[in-house]
C-alpha positions as CSV (number, residue, x, y, z in Angstrom):
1,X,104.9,70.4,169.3
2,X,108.3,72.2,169.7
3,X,111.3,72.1,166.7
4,X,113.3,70.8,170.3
5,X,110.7,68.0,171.3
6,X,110.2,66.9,167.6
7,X,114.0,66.4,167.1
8,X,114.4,64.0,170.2
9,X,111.0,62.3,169.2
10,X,113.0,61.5,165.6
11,X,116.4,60.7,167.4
12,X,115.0,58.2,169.8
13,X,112.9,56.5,167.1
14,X,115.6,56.1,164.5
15,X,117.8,54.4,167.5
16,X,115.1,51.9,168.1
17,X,115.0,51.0,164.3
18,X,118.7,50.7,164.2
19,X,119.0,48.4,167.4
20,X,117.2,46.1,165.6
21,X,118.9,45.6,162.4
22,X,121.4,42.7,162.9
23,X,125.0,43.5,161.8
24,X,124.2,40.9,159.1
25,X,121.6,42.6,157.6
26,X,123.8,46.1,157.8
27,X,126.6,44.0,156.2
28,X,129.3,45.6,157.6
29,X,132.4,43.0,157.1
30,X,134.5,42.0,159.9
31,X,137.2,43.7,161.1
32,X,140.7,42.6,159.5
33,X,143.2,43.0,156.7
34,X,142.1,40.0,154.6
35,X,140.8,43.1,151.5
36,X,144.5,44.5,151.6
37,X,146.7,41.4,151.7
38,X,147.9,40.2,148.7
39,X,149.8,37.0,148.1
40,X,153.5,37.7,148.1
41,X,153.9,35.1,145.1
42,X,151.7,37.3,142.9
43,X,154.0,40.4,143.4
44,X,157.4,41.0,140.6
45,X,159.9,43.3,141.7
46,X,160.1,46.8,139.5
47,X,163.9,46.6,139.9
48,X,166.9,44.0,140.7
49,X,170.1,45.6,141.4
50,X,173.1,43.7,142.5
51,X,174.7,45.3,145.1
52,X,177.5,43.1,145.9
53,X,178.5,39.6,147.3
54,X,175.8,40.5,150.0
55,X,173.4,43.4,150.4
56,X,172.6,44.1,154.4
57,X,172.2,47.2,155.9
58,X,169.3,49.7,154.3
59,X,168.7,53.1,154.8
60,X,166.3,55.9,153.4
61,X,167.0,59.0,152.8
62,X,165.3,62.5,150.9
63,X,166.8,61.5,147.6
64,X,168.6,58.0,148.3
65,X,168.4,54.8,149.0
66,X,171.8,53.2,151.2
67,X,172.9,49.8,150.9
68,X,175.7,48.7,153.0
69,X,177.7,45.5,151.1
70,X,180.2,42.9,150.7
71,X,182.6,41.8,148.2
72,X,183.3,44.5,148.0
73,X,183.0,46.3,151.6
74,X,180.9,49.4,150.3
75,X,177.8,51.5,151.4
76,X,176.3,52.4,148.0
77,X,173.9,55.0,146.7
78,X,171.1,53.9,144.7
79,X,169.1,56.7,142.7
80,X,165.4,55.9,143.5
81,X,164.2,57.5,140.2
82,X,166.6,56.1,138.1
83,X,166.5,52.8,139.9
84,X,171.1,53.0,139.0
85,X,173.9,52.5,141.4
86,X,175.5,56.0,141.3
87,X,178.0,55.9,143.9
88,X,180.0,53.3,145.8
89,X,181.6,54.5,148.9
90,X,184.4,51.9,150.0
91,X,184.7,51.5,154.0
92,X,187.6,49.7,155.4
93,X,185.4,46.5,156.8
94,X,182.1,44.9,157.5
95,X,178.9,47.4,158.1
96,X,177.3,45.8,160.6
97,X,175.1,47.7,163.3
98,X,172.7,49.9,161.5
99,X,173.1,53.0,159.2
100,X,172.2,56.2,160.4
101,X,171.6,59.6,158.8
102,X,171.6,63.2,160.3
103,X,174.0,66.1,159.8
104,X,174.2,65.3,156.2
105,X,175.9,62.3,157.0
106,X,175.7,58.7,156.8
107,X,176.9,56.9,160.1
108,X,178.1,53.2,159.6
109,X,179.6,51.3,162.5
110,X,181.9,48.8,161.1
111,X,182.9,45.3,162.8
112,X,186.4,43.3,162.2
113,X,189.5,43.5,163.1
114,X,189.3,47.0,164.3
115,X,185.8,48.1,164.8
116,X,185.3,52.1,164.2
117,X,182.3,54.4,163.2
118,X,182.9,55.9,160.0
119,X,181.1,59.0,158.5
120,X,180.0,59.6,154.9
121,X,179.6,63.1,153.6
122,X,176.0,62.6,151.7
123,X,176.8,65.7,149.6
124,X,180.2,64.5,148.2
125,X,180.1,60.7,148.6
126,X,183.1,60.5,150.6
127,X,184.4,59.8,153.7
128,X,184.5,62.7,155.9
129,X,185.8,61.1,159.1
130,X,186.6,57.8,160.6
131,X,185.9,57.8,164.7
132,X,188.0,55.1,167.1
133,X,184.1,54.3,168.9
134,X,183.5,50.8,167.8
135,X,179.8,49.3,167.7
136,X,179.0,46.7,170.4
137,X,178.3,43.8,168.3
138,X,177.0,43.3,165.1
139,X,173.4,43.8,165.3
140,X,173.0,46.6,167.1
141,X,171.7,49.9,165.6
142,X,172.5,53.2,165.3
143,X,170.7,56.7,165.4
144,X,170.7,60.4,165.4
145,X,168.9,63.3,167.3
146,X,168.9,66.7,167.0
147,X,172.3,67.6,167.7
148,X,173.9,64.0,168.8
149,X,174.4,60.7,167.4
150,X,174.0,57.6,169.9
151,X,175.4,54.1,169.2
152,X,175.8,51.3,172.2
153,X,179.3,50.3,172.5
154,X,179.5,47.5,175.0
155,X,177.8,44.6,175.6
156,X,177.9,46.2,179.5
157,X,175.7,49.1,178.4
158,X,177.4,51.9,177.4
159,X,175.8,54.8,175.0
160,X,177.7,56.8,173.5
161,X,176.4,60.4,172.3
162,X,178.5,61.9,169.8
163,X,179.2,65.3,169.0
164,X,178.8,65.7,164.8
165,X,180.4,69.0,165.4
166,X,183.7,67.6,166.7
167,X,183.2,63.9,165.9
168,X,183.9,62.9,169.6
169,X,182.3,61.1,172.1
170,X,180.4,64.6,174.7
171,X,178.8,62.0,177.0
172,X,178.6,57.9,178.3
173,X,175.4,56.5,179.5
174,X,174.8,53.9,181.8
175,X,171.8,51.6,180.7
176,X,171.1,47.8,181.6
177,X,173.6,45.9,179.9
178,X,172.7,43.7,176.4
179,X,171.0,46.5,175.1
180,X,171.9,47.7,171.4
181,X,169.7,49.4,169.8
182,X,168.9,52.8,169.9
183,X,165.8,54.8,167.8
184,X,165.4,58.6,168.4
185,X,161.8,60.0,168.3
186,X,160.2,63.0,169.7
187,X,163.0,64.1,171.7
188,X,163.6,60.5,173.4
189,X,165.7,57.9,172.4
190,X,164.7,54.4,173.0
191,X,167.0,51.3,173.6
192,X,165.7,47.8,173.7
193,X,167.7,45.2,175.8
194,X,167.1,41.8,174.1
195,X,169.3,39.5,177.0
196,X,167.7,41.9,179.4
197,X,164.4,42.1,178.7
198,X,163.9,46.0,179.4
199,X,163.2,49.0,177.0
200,X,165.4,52.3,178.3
201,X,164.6,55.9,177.7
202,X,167.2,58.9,177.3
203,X,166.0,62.2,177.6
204,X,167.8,63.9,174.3
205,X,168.2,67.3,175.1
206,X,169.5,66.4,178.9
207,X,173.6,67.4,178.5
208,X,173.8,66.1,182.8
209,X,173.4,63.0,184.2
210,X,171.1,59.7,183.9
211,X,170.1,57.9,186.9
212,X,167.5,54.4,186.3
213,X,165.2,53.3,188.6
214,X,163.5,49.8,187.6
215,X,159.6,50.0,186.9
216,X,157.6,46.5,187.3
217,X,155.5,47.4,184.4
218,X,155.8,45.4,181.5
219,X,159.8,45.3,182.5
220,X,160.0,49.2,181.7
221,X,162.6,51.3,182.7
222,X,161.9,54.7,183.3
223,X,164.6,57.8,182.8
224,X,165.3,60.4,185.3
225,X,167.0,63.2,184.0
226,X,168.9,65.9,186.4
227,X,169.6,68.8,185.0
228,X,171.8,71.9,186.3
229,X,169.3,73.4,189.2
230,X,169.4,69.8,190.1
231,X,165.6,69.4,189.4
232,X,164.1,65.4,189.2
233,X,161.4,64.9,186.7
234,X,159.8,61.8,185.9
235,X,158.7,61.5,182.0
236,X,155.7,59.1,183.1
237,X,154.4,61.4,185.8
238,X,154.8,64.1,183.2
Protein backbone atom coordinates (compact mmCIF):
# COMPACT_ATOMS: atom_id res chain seq x y z
CA UNK A 1 0.00 0.00 0.00
CA UNK A 2 1.23 3.55 -0.88
CA UNK A 3 2.64 6.22 1.97
CA UNK A 4 -0.47 8.46 -0.13
CA UNK A 5 -3.27 5.65 0.28
CA UNK A 6 -2.19 4.75 3.89
CA UNK A 7 -2.42 8.48 4.98
CA UNK A 8 -6.14 8.97 3.67
CA UNK A 9 -6.93 5.36 5.06
CA UNK A 10 -5.76 6.95 8.75
CA UNK A 11 -7.51 10.37 8.05
CA UNK A 12 -10.85 9.04 7.15
CA UNK A 13 -10.75 6.54 10.13
CA UNK A 14 -9.75 8.99 12.85
CA UNK A 15 -12.87 11.25 11.47
CA UNK A 16 -15.27 8.46 11.96
CA UNK A 17 -13.98 7.93 15.59
CA UNK A 18 -14.27 11.59 16.28
CA UNK A 19 -17.93 11.93 14.79
CA UNK A 20 -18.92 9.82 17.38
CA UNK A 21 -17.61 11.23 20.56
CA UNK A 22 -20.42 13.47 21.98
CA UNK A 23 -19.23 17.09 22.87
CA UNK A 24 -19.99 15.85 26.42
CA UNK A 25 -17.63 13.27 26.49
CA UNK A 26 -14.86 15.79 24.63
CA UNK A 27 -15.89 18.21 27.42
CA UNK A 28 -15.39 21.16 25.72
CA UNK A 29 -17.37 23.94 27.85
CA UNK A 30 -19.77 26.18 26.28
CA UNK A 31 -19.03 29.14 24.70
CA UNK A 32 -19.25 32.33 27.05
CA UNK A 33 -17.49 34.63 29.45
CA UNK A 34 -18.80 33.18 32.65
CA UNK A 35 -14.54 31.85 33.51
CA UNK A 36 -13.47 35.67 33.01
CA UNK A 37 -16.25 37.57 34.86
CA UNK A 38 -15.63 38.43 38.16
CA UNK A 39 -18.09 40.01 40.59
CA UNK A 40 -17.55 43.81 40.63
CA UNK A 41 -18.24 43.70 44.54
CA UNK A 42 -15.08 41.54 44.99
CA UNK A 43 -12.79 44.11 43.19
CA UNK A 44 -10.91 47.33 45.58
CA UNK A 45 -9.63 50.12 43.75
CA UNK A 46 -5.53 50.41 43.76
CA UNK A 47 -6.02 54.24 43.97
CA UNK A 48 -8.70 57.04 45.05
CA UNK A 49 -7.77 60.36 43.95
CA UNK A 50 -10.12 63.27 44.37
CA UNK A 51 -10.21 65.20 41.51
CA UNK A 52 -12.57 67.90 42.37
CA UNK A 53 -16.26 68.67 43.13
CA UNK A 54 -16.88 66.30 40.04
CA UNK A 55 -14.65 64.24 37.91
CA UNK A 56 -16.13 63.76 34.13
CA UNK A 57 -14.28 63.82 31.09
CA UNK A 58 -11.29 60.97 30.81
CA UNK A 59 -8.67 60.69 28.58
CA UNK A 60 -5.50 58.44 27.96
CA UNK A 61 -2.53 59.37 26.87
CA UNK A 62 1.46 57.79 26.48
CA UNK A 63 2.38 58.91 29.93
CA UNK A 64 -1.03 60.46 31.36
CA UNK A 65 -4.05 60.08 32.48
CA UNK A 66 -6.73 63.47 31.87
CA UNK A 67 -9.48 64.30 34.09
CA UNK A 68 -11.58 67.10 33.14
CA UNK A 69 -13.32 68.69 36.75
CA UNK A 70 -15.39 70.90 38.68
CA UNK A 71 -15.06 73.07 41.69
CA UNK A 72 -12.70 73.97 40.48
CA UNK A 73 -13.07 74.03 36.45
CA UNK A 74 -9.71 72.14 35.64
CA UNK A 75 -8.39 69.38 33.33
CA UNK A 76 -5.78 67.69 35.49
CA UNK A 77 -2.85 65.42 34.91
CA UNK A 78 -2.56 62.31 36.89
CA UNK A 79 0.87 60.43 36.82
CA UNK A 80 -0.11 56.71 36.21
CA UNK A 81 3.01 55.45 37.97
CA UNK A 82 2.93 57.48 40.76
CA UNK A 83 -0.83 57.30 40.94
CA UNK A 84 -0.31 61.85 42.10
CA UNK A 85 -2.05 64.75 40.71
CA UNK A 86 0.89 66.63 39.09
CA UNK A 87 -0.63 69.29 37.28
CA UNK A 88 -3.97 71.19 37.25
CA UNK A 89 -4.65 73.18 34.18
CA UNK A 90 -7.48 75.82 35.00
CA UNK A 91 -10.00 76.41 31.89
CA UNK A 92 -12.36 79.20 31.97
CA UNK A 93 -15.74 76.88 32.20
CA UNK A 94 -17.39 73.55 32.19
CA UNK A 95 -15.46 70.63 29.96
CA UNK A 96 -18.11 69.09 28.51
CA UNK A 97 -17.89 67.28 25.00
CA UNK A 98 -15.00 64.99 25.09
CA UNK A 99 -11.18 65.41 25.44
CA UNK A 100 -9.13 64.90 22.57
CA UNK A 101 -5.37 64.47 22.08
CA UNK A 102 -3.15 64.89 18.85
CA UNK A 103 -0.51 67.48 18.10
CA UNK A 104 0.75 67.28 21.56
CA UNK A 105 -2.27 68.83 22.60
CA UNK A 106 -5.19 68.24 24.75
CA UNK A 107 -8.46 69.57 23.00
CA UNK A 108 -11.39 70.42 25.47
CA UNK A 109 -14.63 71.98 24.27
CA UNK A 110 -16.00 73.91 26.99
CA UNK A 111 -19.92 74.80 27.58
CA UNK A 112 -21.32 78.03 29.52
CA UNK A 113 -21.77 81.21 29.02
CA UNK A 114 -19.44 81.43 26.16
CA UNK A 115 -18.66 78.07 24.70
CA UNK A 116 -14.96 77.87 23.09
CA UNK A 117 -12.41 74.95 22.27
CA UNK A 118 -9.51 75.42 24.30
CA UNK A 119 -6.02 73.82 23.76
CA UNK A 120 -3.51 72.53 26.29
CA UNK A 121 0.16 72.23 25.47
CA UNK A 122 0.86 68.55 26.91
CA UNK A 123 4.58 69.38 27.12
CA UNK A 124 4.15 72.60 29.36
CA UNK A 125 0.80 72.21 30.97
CA UNK A 126 -0.52 75.33 29.75
CA UNK A 127 -2.83 76.74 27.73
CA UNK A 128 -1.55 77.26 24.35
CA UNK A 129 -4.63 78.73 22.64
CA UNK A 130 -8.31 79.38 23.17
CA UNK A 131 -10.46 78.99 19.72
CA UNK A 132 -14.10 81.05 19.33
CA UNK A 133 -15.60 77.23 17.83
CA UNK A 134 -17.99 76.22 20.52
CA UNK A 135 -19.07 72.42 21.01
CA UNK A 136 -22.66 71.67 19.99
CA UNK A 137 -24.02 70.57 23.22
CA UNK A 138 -22.69 68.92 26.05
CA UNK A 139 -22.27 65.40 25.20
CA UNK A 140 -20.77 65.40 22.15
CA UNK A 141 -17.22 64.27 21.55
CA UNK A 142 -14.26 65.29 20.03
CA UNK A 143 -11.29 63.83 17.98
CA UNK A 144 -8.20 64.13 16.02
CA UNK A 145 -6.75 62.76 12.70
CA UNK A 146 -3.73 63.01 11.13
CA UNK A 147 -3.39 66.54 10.44
CA UNK A 148 -7.13 67.90 11.58
CA UNK A 149 -9.16 68.02 14.56
CA UNK A 150 -13.04 67.56 14.06
CA UNK A 151 -15.66 68.61 16.68
CA UNK A 152 -19.69 69.00 15.71
CA UNK A 153 -20.81 72.36 16.38
CA UNK A 154 -24.53 72.61 15.76
CA UNK A 155 -27.24 70.68 16.59
CA UNK A 156 -27.93 71.24 12.51
CA UNK A 157 -24.82 69.24 11.58
CA UNK A 158 -22.01 71.06 11.21
CA UNK A 159 -18.27 69.51 11.45
CA UNK A 160 -15.78 71.41 11.86
CA UNK A 161 -12.11 70.38 10.81
CA UNK A 162 -9.57 72.36 12.39
CA UNK A 163 -6.21 73.30 11.34
CA UNK A 164 -3.61 72.61 14.63
CA UNK A 165 -1.23 74.51 12.52
CA UNK A 166 -3.25 77.76 12.55
CA UNK A 167 -5.85 76.89 15.12
CA UNK A 168 -8.78 77.83 12.62
CA UNK A 169 -11.55 76.26 11.33
CA UNK A 170 -9.87 74.85 7.05
CA UNK A 171 -13.36 73.25 6.29
CA UNK A 172 -17.45 72.79 7.36
CA UNK A 173 -19.20 69.63 6.70
CA UNK A 174 -22.56 68.96 6.13
CA UNK A 175 -23.83 65.73 7.96
CA UNK A 176 -27.55 64.75 9.08
CA UNK A 177 -28.35 66.99 11.83
CA UNK A 178 -28.26 65.63 15.80
CA UNK A 179 -25.13 64.09 15.19
CA UNK A 180 -22.18 64.78 17.86
CA UNK A 181 -19.80 62.60 18.04
CA UNK A 182 -16.97 62.08 16.06
CA UNK A 183 -14.08 59.06 16.35
CA UNK A 184 -11.19 58.97 13.82
CA UNK A 185 -9.83 55.49 12.71
CA UNK A 186 -8.02 54.31 9.80
CA UNK A 187 -8.18 57.34 7.89
CA UNK A 188 -12.18 57.77 8.42
CA UNK A 189 -13.88 59.58 10.89
CA UNK A 190 -17.18 58.26 12.07
CA UNK A 191 -20.19 60.32 13.46
CA UNK A 192 -23.19 58.80 15.12
CA UNK A 193 -26.51 60.73 14.99
CA UNK A 194 -28.49 59.68 18.16
CA UNK A 195 -31.99 61.98 17.14
CA UNK A 196 -31.25 60.69 13.71
CA UNK A 197 -30.57 57.39 13.81
CA UNK A 198 -27.65 57.31 11.13
CA UNK A 199 -23.81 56.67 11.39
CA UNK A 200 -21.80 59.25 8.88
CA UNK A 201 -18.41 58.68 7.38
CA UNK A 202 -15.75 61.49 6.38
CA UNK A 203 -13.12 60.59 4.25
CA UNK A 204 -9.95 62.28 6.38
CA UNK A 205 -7.56 63.00 3.88
CA UNK A 206 -10.34 64.59 1.32
CA UNK A 207 -9.42 68.63 1.59
CA UNK A 208 -12.83 69.07 -1.26
CA UNK A 209 -16.18 68.58 -0.88
CA UNK A 210 -18.70 65.95 0.86
CA UNK A 211 -21.85 65.05 -0.84
CA UNK A 212 -24.38 62.11 1.22
CA UNK A 213 -26.47 59.94 -0.32
CA UNK A 214 -28.85 57.91 2.16
CA UNK A 215 -28.15 53.93 2.21
CA UNK A 216 -31.34 51.71 3.45
CA UNK A 217 -28.93 49.47 5.23
CA UNK A 218 -29.08 49.37 8.70
CA UNK A 219 -29.83 53.42 8.42
CA UNK A 220 -26.06 53.89 7.02
CA UNK A 221 -24.88 56.69 5.35
CA UNK A 222 -22.37 56.34 3.01
CA UNK A 223 -19.52 59.30 2.05
CA UNK A 224 -18.74 60.37 -1.29
CA UNK A 225 -15.70 62.21 -1.56
CA UNK A 226 -14.78 64.49 -4.83
CA UNK A 227 -11.56 65.29 -5.06
CA UNK A 228 -9.72 67.91 -7.53
CA UNK A 229 -9.93 65.76 -11.04
CA UNK A 230 -13.44 65.58 -9.93
CA UNK A 231 -13.28 61.74 -9.54
CA UNK A 232 -16.53 59.91 -7.40
CA UNK A 233 -15.60 56.97 -5.34
CA UNK A 234 -17.70 55.12 -3.15
CA UNK A 235 -15.83 53.64 0.08
CA UNK A 236 -18.34 50.57 0.11
CA UNK A 237 -17.86 49.67 -3.51
CA UNK A 238 -14.20 50.10 -2.74
Amino acid sequence: MSFAKLLLLLLSSTGAVVAQISSTEWKVPKPGAKDAQVPFASLSPSATIKIGGTADWVLITDDAVWVASTKPYAVQRIDPATNRIVAKVAVPGEACSGLAYGFGSIWVPLCGKKPELVRIDAAKNTISARLPIPPAGPEGGITASEDSVWLVTDKNGTLNRIDPSTNSVRQKISIPPGSYNPIFSNGIVWITGVESGVLTTVEAACWSRYLWAEAPVSHFWRGFCLDAEPRRRNRQQD
